[in-house]
C-alpha positions as CSV (number, residue, x, y, z in Angstrom):
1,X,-29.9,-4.7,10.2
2,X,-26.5,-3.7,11.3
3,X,-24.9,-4.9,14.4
4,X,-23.3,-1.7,16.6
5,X,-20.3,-3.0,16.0
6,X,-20.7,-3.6,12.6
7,X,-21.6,0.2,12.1
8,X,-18.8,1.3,14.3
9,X,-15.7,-0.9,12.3
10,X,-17.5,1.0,9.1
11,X,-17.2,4.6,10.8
12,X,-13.8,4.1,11.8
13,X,-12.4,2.8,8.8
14,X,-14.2,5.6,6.8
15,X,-12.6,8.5,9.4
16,X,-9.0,6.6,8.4
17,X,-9.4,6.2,4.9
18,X,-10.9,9.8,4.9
19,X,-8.1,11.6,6.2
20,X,-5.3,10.2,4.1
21,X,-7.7,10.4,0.6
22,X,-9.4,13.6,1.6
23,X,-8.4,16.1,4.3
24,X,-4.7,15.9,4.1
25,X,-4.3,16.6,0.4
26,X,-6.6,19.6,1.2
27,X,-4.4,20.4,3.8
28,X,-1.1,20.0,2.0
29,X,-3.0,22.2,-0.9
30,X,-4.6,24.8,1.5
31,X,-1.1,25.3,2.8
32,X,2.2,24.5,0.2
33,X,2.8,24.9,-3.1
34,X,2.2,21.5,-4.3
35,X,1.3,20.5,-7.6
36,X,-2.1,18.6,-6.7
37,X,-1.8,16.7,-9.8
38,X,1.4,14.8,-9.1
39,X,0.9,13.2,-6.0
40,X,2.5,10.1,-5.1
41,X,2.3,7.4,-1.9
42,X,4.7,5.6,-0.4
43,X,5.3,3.6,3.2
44,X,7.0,0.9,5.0
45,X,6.0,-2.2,6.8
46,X,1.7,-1.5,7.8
47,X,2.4,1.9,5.8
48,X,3.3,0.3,2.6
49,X,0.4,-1.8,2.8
50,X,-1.5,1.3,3.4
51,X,0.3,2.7,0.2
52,X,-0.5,-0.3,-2.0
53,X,-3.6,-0.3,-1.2
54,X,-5.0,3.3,-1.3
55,X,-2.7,3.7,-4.3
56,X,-4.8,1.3,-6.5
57,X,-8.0,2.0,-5.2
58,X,-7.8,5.8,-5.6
59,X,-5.6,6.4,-9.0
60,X,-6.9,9.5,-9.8
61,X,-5.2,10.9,-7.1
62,X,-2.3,9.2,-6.3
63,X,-0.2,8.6,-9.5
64,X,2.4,6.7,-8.3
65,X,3.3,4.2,-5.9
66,X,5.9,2.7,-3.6
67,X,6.4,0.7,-0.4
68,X,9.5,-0.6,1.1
69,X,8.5,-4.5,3.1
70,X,4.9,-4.1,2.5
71,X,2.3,-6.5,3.7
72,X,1.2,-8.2,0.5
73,X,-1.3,-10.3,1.1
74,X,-2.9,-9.6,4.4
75,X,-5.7,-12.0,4.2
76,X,-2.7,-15.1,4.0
77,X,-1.6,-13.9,7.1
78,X,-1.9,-13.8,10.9
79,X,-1.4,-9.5,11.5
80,X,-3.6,-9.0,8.5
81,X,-6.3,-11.5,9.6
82,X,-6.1,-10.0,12.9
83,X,-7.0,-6.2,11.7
84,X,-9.5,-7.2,8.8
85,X,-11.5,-8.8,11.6
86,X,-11.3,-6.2,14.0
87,X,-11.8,-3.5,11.3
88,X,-14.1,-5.1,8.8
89,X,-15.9,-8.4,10.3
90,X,-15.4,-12.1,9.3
91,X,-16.7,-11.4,5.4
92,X,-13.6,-12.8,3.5
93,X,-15.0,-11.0,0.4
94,X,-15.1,-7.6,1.6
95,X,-11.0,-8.4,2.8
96,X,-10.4,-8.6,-0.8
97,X,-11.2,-4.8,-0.9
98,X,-8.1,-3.9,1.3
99,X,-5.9,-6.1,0.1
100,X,-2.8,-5.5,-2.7
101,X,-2.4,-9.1,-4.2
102,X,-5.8,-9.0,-4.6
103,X,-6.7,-5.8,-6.0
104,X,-4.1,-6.0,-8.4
105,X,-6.1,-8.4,-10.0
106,X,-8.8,-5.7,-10.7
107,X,-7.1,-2.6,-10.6
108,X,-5.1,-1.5,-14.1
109,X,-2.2,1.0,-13.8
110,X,0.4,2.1,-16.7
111,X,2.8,3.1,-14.1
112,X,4.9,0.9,-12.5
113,X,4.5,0.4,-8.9
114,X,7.7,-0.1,-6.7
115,X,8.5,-2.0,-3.4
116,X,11.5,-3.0,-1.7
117,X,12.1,-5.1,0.2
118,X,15.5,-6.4,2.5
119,X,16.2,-10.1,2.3
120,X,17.2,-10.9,6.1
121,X,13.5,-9.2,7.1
122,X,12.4,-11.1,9.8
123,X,8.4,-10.7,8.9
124,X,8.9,-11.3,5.4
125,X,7.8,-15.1,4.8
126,X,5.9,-15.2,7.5
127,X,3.8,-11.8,7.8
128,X,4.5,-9.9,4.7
129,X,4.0,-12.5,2.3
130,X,5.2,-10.7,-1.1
131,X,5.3,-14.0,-2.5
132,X,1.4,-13.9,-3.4
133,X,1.9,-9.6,-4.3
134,X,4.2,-10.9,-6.8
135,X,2.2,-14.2,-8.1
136,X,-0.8,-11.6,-8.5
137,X,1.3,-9.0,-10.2
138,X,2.2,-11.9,-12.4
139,X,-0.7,-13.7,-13.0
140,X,-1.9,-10.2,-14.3
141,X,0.7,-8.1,-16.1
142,X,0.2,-6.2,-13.5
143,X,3.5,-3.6,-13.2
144,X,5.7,-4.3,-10.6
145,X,9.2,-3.7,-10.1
146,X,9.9,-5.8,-6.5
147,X,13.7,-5.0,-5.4
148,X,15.0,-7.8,-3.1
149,X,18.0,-5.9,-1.4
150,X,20.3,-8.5,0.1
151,X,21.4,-8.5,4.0
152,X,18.6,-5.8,4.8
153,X,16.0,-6.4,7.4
154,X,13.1,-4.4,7.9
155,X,15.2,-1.5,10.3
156,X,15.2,2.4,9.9
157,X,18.5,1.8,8.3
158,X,17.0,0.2,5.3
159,X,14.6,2.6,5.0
160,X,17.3,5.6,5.0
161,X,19.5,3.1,2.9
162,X,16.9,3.3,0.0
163,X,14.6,6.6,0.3
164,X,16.4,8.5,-2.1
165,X,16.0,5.9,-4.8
166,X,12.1,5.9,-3.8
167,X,11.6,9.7,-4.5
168,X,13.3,9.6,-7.4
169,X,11.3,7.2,-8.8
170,X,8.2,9.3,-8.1
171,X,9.5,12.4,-9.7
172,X,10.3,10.1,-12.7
173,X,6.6,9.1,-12.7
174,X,5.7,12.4,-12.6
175,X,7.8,14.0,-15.4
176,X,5.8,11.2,-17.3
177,X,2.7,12.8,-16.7
């Protein structure tokens, strides 16, 4: 039998996962004029993650991908260890679920994802941990085009520095389709 908690971690992270995958493409499609069938993700830092990861587990809807200093592998590290207990228990195998380096080892795209990432980042050995993104990618054939983009950290200004490169790359994706 489920624990309260247990029950309440699943409702939360089902009301999350809901909105982004659910009610706000119905929103953006009850109320623009947006091509429902070319919709991309993208974020930075916790929101790349985010991207990564609801990326490859929903590619039906979102056909391309990008992050700029995404958390990689959040199971290898202490922010990510910290949330997956808090939002999904102690059960390592179900972290696997909601993590990039390891759904890449499942998940098959034809497009290539795209990430970023500055080189002076404070977070990035540490927290970040692209290193086992990449080995995964690798390990796979997995398609990944990682950007290392030297004397950035993980500030606004690299964001802004590289944005335009990022939607570009999604409405090359999408002239693909």
């Amino acid at each position: 039998m489920k624990t309260r908690v247990a029950i309440a971690r699943e409702a939360n992270r089902d009301l999350e996962i809901g909105y982004v995958v659910k009610e706000l493409p119905e929103i953006v499609a009850s109320n623009f004029n947006a091509d429902m069938d070319r919709v991309g993700i993208s974020g930075h830092s916790m929101g790349g993650y985010g991207a990564l990861v609801l990326g490859l587990r929903n590619p039906d809807l979102y056909k391309s991908i990008s992050a700029f200093s995404p958390i990689g592998a959040p199971s290898l590290c202490s922010w990510g260890q910290k949330a997956f207990t808090a939002y999904l228990g102690e059960d390592r195998e179900l972290w696997k679920e909601y993590d990039a380096s390891e759904l890449v080892r499942r998940v098959r795209r034809n497009d290539i994802v795209l990430v970023d990432q500055g080189t002076e980042d404070e977070f990035l050995m540490d927290q970040l941990r692209l290193d086992s993104l990449v080995g995964a990618c690798h390990e796979k054939n997995f398609p990944l085009k990682i950007r290392m983009q030297r004397d950035y950290d993980h500030s606004y200004y690299f964001i802004a520095s590289f944005i335009k490169d990022h939607i570009e790359f999604h409405a090359e994706n999408f002239d693909k389709l």
